[in-house]
VODOMAR-168676 format. One line per field, with one value per residue (C-alpha): residue in one letter; residue number from 1; x, y negated, z negated. Coordinates in nm, 2 decimals, always signed. Example, Ala and Ser with C-alpha at 12.3 -4.5 7.8 and 13.67 -1.06 7.14 Angstrom:
residues 2
resn a | s
resi 1 | 2
px +1.23 | +1.37
py +0.45 | +0.11
pz -0.78 | -0.71
END
This chain:
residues 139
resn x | x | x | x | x | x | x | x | x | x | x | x | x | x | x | x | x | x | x | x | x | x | x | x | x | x | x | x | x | x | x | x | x | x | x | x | x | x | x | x | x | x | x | x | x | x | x | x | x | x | x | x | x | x | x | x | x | x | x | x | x | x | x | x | x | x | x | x | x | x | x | x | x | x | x | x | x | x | x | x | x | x | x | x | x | x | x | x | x | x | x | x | x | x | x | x | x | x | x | x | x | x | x | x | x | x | x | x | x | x | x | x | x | x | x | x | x | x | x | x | x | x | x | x | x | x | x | x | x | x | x | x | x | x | x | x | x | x | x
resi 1 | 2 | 3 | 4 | 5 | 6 | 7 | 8 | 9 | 10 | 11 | 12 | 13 | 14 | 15 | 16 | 17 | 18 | 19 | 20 | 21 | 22 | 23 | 24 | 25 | 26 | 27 | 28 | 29 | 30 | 31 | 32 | 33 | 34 | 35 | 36 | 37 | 38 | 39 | 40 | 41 | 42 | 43 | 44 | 45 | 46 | 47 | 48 | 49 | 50 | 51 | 52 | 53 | 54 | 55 | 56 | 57 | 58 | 59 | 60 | 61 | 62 | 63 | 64 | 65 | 66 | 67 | 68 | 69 | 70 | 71 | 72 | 73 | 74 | 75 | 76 | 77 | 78 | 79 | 80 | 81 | 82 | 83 | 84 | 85 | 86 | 87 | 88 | 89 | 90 | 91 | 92 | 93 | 94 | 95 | 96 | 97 | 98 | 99 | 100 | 101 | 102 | 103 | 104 | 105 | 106 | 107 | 108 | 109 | 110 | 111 | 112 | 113 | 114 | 115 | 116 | 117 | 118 | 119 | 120 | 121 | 122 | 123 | 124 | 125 | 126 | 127 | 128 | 129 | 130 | 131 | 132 | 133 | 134 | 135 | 136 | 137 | 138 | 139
px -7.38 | -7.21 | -7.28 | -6.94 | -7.03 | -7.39 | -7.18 | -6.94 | -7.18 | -7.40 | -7.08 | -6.97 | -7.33 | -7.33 | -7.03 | -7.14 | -7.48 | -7.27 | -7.08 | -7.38 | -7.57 | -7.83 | -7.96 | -8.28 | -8.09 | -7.82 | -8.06 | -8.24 | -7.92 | -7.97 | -8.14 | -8.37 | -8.13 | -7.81 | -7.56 | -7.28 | -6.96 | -6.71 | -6.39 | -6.15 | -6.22 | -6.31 | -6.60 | -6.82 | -6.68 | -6.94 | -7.22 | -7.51 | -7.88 | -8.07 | -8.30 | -8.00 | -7.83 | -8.09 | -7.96 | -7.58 | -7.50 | -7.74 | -7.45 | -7.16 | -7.38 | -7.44 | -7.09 | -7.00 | -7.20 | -7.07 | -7.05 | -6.76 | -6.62 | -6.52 | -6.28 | -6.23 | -5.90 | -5.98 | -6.23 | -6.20 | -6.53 | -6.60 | -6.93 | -7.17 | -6.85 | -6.65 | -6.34 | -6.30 | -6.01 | -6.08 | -6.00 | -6.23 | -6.19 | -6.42 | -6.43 | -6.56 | -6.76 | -6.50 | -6.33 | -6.06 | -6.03 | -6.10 | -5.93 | -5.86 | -5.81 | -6.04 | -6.09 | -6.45 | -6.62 | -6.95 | -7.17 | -7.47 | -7.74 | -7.94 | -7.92 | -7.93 | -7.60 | -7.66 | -7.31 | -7.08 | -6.76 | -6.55 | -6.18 | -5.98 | -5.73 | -5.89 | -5.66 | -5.81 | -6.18 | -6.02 | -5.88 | -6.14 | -6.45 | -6.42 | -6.23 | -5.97 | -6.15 | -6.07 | -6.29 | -6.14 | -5.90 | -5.98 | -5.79
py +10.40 | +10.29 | +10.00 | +9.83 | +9.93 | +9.73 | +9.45 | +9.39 | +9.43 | +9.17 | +8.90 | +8.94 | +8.84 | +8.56 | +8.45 | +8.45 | +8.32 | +8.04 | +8.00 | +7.99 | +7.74 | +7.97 | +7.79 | +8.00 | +8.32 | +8.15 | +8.09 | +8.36 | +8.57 | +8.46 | +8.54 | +8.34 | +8.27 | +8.28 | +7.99 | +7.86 | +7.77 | +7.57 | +7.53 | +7.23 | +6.87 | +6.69 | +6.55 | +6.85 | +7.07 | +7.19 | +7.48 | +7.43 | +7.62 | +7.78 | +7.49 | +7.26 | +7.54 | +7.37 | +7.02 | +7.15 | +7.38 | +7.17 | +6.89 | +7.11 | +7.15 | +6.80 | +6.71 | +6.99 | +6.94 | +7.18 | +7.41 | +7.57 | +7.93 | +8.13 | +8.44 | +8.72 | +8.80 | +9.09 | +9.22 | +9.42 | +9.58 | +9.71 | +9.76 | +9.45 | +9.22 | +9.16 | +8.97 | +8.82 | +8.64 | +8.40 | +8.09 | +7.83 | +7.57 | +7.31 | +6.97 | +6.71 | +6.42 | +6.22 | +6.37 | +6.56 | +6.93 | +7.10 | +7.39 | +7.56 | +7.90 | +8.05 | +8.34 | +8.37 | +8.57 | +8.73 | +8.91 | +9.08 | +9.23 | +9.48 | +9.30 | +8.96 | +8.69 | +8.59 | +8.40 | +8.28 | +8.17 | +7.99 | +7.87 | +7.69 | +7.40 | +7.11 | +6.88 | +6.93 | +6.88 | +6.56 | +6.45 | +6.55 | +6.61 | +6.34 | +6.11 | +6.08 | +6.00 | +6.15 | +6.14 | +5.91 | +6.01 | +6.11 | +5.89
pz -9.55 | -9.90 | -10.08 | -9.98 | -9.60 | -9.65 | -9.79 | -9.57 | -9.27 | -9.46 | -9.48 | -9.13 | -9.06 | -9.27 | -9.10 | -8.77 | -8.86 | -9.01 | -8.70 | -8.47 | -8.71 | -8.79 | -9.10 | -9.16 | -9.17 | -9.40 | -9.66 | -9.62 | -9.72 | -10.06 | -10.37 | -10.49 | -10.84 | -10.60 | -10.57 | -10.37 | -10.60 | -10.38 | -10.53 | -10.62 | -10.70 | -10.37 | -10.28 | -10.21 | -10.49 | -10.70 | -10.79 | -10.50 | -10.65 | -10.39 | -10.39 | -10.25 | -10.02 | -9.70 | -9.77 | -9.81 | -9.50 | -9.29 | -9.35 | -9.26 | -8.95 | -8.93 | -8.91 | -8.63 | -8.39 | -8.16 | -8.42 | -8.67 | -8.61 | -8.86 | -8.81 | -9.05 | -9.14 | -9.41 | -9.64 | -9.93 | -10.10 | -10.40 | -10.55 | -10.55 | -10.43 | -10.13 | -10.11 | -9.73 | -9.60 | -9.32 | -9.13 | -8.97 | -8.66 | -8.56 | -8.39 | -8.72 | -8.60 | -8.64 | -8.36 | -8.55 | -8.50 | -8.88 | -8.91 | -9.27 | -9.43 | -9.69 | -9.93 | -10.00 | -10.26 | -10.21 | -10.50 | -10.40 | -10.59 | -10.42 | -10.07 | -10.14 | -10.23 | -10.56 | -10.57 | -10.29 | -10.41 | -10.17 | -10.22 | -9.92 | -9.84 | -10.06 | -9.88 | -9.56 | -9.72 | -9.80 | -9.52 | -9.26 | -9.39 | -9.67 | -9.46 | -9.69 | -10.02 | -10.34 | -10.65 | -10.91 | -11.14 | -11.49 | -11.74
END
């Protein structure tokens, strides 16, 4: 096996122990210096340490309670990185079905995530999981 084949057999893990709610194996996919990087400006952009990762994917799992599926669309590997396209469908809370498309980045050092980058929709964050608010506007 190469290096990209590991990878890319490590993120289709991740994805379905993210879309089984397996929390223990999510943060075990980590190094102990890796982050998660989500993208935008809504209310859960931001860099998460490995300290917060618990707290933060237990609250995507506390706002699906039947769970969120993620499909993979692509990957492309090369070395420590692969690029994965992929789209997601859930039933919030709230009742409204969450459905968005992502590109995710994953960098691995031998084995372990040391930085999941994740880009999507912003405006569905917004309107679903942030039930519509925004943060304020810089002036």
């Amino acid at each position: 096996m190469t290096t990209e084949t590991d990878n890319k057999a490590r993120v289709r893990q991740f994805l379905h122990d993210l879309s089984i709610g397996n929390l223990e194996a999510l943060v075990d996919a980590y190094s102990r210096d890796g982050c998660l990087e989500t993208m935008g400006t809504t209310l859960i952009s931001g860099t998460t340490d490995y300290a917060g990762l618990p707290a933060a994917i237990s609250g995507v799992f506390g706002v699906f309670p039947s769970g969120i599926n993620f499909t993979i669309r692509g990957m492309v590997a090369e070395g420590e990185k692969v690029a994965v396209e992929a789209s997601s469908k859930g039933e919030h809370i709230s009742g409204q079905t969450y459905s968005n498309d992502y590109h995710f980045l994953f960098e691995f050092d031998k084995g372990k995530l040391v930085k999941l980058t994740e880009y999507m929709d912003t405006e569905q964050v917004t309107d679903v999981l942030c039930g519509g608010q925004r943060q304020p506007y810089p002036l």
